[in-house]
C-alpha positions as CSV (number, residue, x, y, z in Angstrom):
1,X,-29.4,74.3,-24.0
2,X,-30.1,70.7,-22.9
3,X,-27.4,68.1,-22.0
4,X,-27.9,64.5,-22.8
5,X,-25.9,61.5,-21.8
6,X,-25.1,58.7,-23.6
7,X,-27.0,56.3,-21.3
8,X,-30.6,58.7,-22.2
9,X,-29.7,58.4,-25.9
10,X,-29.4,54.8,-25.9
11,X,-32.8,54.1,-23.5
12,X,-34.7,56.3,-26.2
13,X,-33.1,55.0,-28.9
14,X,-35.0,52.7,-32.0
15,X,-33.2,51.5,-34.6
16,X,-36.1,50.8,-36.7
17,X,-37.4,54.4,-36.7
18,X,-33.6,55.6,-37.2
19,X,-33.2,53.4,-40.7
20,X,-36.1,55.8,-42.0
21,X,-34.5,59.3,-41.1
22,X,-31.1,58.2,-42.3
23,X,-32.6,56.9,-45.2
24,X,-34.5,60.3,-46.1
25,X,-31.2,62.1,-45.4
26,X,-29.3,60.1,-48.0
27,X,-31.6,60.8,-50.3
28,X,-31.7,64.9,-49.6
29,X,-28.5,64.6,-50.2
30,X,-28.4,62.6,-53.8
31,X,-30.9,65.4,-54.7
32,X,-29.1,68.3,-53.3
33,X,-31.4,69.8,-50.7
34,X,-28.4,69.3,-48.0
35,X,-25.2,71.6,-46.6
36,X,-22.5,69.7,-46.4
37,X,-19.2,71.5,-45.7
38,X,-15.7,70.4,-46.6
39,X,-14.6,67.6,-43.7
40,X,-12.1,69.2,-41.1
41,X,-9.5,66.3,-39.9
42,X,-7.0,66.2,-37.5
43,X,-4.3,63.2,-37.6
44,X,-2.3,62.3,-34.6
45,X,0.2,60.0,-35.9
46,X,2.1,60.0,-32.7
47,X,-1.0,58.6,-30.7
48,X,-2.5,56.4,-33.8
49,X,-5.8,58.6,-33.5
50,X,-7.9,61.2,-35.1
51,X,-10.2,63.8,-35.5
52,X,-13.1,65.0,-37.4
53,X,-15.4,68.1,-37.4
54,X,-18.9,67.5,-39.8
55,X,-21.7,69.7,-39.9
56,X,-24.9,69.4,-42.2
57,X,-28.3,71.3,-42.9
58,X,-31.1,70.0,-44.5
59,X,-33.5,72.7,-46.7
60,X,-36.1,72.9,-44.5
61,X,-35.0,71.5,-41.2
62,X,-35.6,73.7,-37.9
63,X,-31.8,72.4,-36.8
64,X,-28.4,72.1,-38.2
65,X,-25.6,69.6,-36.7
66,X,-22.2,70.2,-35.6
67,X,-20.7,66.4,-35.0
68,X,-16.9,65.9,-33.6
69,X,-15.7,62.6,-33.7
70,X,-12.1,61.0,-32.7
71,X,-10.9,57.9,-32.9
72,X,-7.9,57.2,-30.9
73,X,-6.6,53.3,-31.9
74,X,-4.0,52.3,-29.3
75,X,-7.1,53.5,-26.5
76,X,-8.0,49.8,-25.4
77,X,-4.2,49.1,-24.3
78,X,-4.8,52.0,-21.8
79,X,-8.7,51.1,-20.6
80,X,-10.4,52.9,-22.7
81,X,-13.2,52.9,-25.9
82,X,-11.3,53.6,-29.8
83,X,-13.7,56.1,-30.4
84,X,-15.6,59.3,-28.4
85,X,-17.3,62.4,-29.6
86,X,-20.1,64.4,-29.2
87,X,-23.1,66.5,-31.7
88,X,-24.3,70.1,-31.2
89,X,-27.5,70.7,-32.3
90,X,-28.7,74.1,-33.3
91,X,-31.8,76.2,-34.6
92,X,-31.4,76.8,-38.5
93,X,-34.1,79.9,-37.0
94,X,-32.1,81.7,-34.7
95,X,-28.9,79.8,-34.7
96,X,-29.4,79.0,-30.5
97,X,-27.9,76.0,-29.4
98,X,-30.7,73.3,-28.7
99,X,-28.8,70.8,-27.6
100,X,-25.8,68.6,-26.7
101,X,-25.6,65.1,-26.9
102,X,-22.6,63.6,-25.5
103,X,-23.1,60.4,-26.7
104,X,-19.4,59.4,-26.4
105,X,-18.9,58.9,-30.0
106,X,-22.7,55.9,-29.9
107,X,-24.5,58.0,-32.5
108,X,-21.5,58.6,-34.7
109,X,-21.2,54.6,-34.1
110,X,-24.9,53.3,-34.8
111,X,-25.4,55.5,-37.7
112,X,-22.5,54.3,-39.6
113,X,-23.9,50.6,-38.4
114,X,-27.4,52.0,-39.9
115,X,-25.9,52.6,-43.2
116,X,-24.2,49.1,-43.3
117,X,-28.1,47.2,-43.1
118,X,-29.1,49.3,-45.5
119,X,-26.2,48.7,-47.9
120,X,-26.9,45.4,-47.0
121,X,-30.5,45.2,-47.7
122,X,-29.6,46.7,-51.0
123,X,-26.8,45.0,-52.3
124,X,-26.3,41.5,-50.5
125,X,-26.8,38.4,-52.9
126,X,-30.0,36.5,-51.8
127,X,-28.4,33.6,-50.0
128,X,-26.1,34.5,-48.0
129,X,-24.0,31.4,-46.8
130,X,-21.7,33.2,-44.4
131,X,-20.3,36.5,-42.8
132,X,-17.1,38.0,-43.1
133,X,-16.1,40.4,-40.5
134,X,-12.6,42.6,-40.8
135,X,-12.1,43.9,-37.4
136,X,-13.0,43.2,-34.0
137,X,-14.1,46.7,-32.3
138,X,-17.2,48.3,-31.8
139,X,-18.0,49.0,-35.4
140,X,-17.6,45.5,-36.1
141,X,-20.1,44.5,-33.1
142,X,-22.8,47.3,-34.2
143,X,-22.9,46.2,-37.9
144,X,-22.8,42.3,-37.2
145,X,-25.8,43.5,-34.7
146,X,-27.8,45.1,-37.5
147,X,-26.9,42.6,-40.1
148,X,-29.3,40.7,-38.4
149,X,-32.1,42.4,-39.2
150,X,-31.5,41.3,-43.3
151,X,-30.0,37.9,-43.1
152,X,-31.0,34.8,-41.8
153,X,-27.5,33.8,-41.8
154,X,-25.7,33.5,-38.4
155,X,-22.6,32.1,-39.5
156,X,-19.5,34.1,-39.4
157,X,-15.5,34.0,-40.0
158,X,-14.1,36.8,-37.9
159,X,-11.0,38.7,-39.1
160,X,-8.5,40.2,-36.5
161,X,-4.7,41.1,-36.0
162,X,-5.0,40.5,-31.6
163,X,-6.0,37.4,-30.7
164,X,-7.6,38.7,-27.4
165,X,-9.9,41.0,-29.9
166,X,-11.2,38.1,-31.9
167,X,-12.0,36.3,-28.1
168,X,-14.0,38.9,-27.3
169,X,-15.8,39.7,-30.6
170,X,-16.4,36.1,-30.7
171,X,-18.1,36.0,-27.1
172,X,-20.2,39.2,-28.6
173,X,-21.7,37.6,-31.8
174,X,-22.2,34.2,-29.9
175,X,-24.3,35.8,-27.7
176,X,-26.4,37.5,-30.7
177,X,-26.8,34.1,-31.6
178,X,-24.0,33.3,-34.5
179,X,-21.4,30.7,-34.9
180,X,-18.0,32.3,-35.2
181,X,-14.5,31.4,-37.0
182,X,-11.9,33.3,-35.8
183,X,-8.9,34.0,-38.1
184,X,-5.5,35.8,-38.9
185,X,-5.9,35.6,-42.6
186,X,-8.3,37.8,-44.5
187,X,-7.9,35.7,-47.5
188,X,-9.7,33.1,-45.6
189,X,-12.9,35.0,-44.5
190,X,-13.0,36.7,-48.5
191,X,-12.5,32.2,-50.0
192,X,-15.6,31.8,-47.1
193,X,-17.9,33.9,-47.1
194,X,-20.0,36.3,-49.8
195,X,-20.9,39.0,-47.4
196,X,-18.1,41.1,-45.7
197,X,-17.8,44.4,-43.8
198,X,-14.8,45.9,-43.1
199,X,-14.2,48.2,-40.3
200,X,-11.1,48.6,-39.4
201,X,-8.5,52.3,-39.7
202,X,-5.9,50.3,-41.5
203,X,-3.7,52.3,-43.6
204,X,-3.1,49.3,-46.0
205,X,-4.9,47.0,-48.3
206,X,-6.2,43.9,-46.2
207,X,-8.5,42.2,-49.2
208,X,-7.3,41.6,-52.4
209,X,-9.1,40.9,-55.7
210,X,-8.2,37.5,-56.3
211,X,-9.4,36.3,-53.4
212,X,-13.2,37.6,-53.7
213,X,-15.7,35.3,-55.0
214,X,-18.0,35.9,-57.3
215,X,-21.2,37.0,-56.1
216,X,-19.5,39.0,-52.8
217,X,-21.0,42.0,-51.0
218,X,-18.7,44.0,-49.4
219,X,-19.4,46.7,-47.3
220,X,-16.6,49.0,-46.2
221,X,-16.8,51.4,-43.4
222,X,-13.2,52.0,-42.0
223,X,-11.2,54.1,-45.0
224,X,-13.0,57.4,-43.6
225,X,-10.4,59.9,-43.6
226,X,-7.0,60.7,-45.6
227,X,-4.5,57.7,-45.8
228,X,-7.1,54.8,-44.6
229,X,-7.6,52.1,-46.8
230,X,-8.4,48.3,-46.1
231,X,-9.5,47.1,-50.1
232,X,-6.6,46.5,-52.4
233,X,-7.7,48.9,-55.4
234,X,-8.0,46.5,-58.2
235,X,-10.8,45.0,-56.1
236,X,-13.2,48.5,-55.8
237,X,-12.4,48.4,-60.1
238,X,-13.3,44.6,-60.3
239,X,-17.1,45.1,-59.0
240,X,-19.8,45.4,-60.7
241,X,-21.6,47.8,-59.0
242,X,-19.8,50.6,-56.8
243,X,-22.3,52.6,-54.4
244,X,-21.0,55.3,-52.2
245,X,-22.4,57.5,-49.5
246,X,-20.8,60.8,-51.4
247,X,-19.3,61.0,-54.9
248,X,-17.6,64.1,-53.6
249,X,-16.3,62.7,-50.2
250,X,-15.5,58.9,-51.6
251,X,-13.3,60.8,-54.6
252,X,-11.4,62.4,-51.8
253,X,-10.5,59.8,-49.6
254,X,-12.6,55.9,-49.1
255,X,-11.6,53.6,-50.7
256,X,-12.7,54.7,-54.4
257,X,-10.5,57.5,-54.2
258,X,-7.3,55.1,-54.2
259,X,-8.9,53.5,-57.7
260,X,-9.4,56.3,-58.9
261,X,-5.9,57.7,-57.9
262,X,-4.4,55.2,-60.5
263,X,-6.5,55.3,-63.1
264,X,-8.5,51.8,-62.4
265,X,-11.6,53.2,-61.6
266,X,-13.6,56.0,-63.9
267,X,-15.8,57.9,-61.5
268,X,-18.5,57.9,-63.8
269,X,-18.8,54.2,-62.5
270,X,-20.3,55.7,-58.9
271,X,-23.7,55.4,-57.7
272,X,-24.9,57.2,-54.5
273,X,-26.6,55.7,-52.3
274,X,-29.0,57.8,-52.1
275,X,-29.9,58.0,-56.0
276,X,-30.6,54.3,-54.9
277,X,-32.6,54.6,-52.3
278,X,-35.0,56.5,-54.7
279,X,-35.2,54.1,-57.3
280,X,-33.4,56.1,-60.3
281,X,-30.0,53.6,-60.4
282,X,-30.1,49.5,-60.4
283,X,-28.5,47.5,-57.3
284,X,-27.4,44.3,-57.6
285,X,-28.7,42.9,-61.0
286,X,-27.7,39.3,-60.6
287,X,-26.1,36.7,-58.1
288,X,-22.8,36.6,-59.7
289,X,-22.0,40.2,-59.4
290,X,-20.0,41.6,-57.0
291,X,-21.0,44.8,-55.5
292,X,-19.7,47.4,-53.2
293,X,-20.6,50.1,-51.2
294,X,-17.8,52.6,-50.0
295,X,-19.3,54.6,-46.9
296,X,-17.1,56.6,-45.5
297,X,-19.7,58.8,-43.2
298,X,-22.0,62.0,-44.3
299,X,-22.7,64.6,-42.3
300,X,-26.2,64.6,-43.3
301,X,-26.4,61.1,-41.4
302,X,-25.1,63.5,-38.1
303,X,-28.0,65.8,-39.0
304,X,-30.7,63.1,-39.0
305,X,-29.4,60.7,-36.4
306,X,-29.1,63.8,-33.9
307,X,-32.4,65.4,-34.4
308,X,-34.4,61.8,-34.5
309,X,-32.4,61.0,-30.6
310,X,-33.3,64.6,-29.9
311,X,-36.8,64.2,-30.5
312,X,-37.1,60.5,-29.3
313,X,-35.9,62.2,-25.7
314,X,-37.9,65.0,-25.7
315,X,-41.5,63.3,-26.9
């Protein structure tokens, strides 16, 4: 079995030839040529962190993936990154290990980014006259990083509860070239902007409905696990179009399941991702609409991301 490092996954690493083999994935899944087991968490409430096993199969791959993932929230107070983890990938011939990455949690990380831009590219209203940003961690640099890639905008209002956070996001996206507001108020970044991704493990509703304009994207990556939620439930019911990565998944936890919990939401509402990524459901229809995608991470994005930085290492 071969052992990679982070460092080798990111020097062979293009985003741009990624987007396609997540993309292919999400639609294997829609069409249900991928294993997906049930999710395996772990909670830590006592050290604000947790845990994650996901594994995935493809018909027809040569490998399977078995991805671990933590996320451990009070970590920078002590020197150290929110999030680690590592992927095993395997032969779906002989069930051999091929090979582990111990990419520190990157992959988990730029995959989720990955499905943000295309999200993005889907759903976003044409013009977009500014960027809202709920969180000021690594998620929030990686998507604000790919955003680029489908927006000529490079304004943003930047959302944060620690003040030294916003500093240093802020010093981030100025050096990718944006302008950056920093704020304590979330109902300031959703009155500013009409293209916001939210990406933090809060436990509690951070945007409301009222205060979403008309027209908003929202993409929200940080509800992915039991108990996490960061859009006040009225809002996922209020848009027009709700995409998510998994009807399954989304129904179980995201932020979906909590509308659908009390009754605001009807699930026949959902789209997958996927389904639109092969053309047979309508994205955004007009500029008015408000549209969100719920991602909360599918192991078939494990499967694809693993075995395209396996590949890209060993070419």
């Amino acid at each position: 079995m071969k052992v990679f490092s982070k460092a080798q996954i990111i020097a062979s690493f293009d985003p741009e030839l990624a987007i396609h083999h997540l993309e292919e994935g999400f639609i294997a899944y829609s069409a249900g040529k991928v294993q997906v087991p049930p999710v395996q968490s772990l909670a830590f409430a006592g050290a604000n962190g947790d845990c994650c096993v996901k594994a995935a199969y493809i018909e027809g791959s040569d490998s399977f993936t078995v991805k671990l993932s933590t996320g451990f929230y009070d970590n920078p107070s002590k020197g150290l990154s929110s999030n680690d983890g590592l992927m095993l990938v395997l032969s779906s011939l002989t069930g051999q290990p091929l090979a582990l990455l111990q990419d520190e949690g990157w992959l988990t990380g730029i995959r989720t980014a990955l499905a943000g831009r295309i999200a993005a590219r889907l759903l976003a209203p044409p013009r977009v006259r500014a960027i809202g940003i709920l969180g000021t961690g690594m998620q929030a640099r990686m998507q604000l990083e790919q955003l680029g890639a489908v927006t000529n905008c490079r304004k943003v209002i930047a959302w944060g509860r620690h003040e030294r956070g916003l500093v240093d996001f802020s010093a981030f996206a100025h050096e990718l070239g944006y302008s950056v507001h920093r704020t304590h108020d979330a109902a300031e970044v959703a009155g500013a902007t009409n293209l916001i991704v939210c990406t933090t493990p809060s436990r509690q509703p951070l945007l409301r409905s009222e205060w979403v304009q008309p027209g908003t994207h929202i993409t929200a990556v940080g509800a992915d696990a039991p108990g996490k939620q960061e859009l006040d439930p009225a809002l996922v019911a209020k848009a027009d179009r709700v995409i998510v990565d998994s009807i399954i998944q989304c129904s179980q936890y995201g932020e979906v399941a909590h509308a659908l919990k009390t009754g605001q939401l009807h699930a026949g509402r959902l789209v997958e991702l996927g389904t639109l990524l092969a053309g047979l459901a309508e994205g955004r229809e007009h500029d008015d609409q408000i549209t969100l995608a719920d991602l909360t991470g599918v192991a078939v994005q494990d499967a694809q991301v693993s075995s395209y930085a396996l590949a890209a290492m060993t070419a």
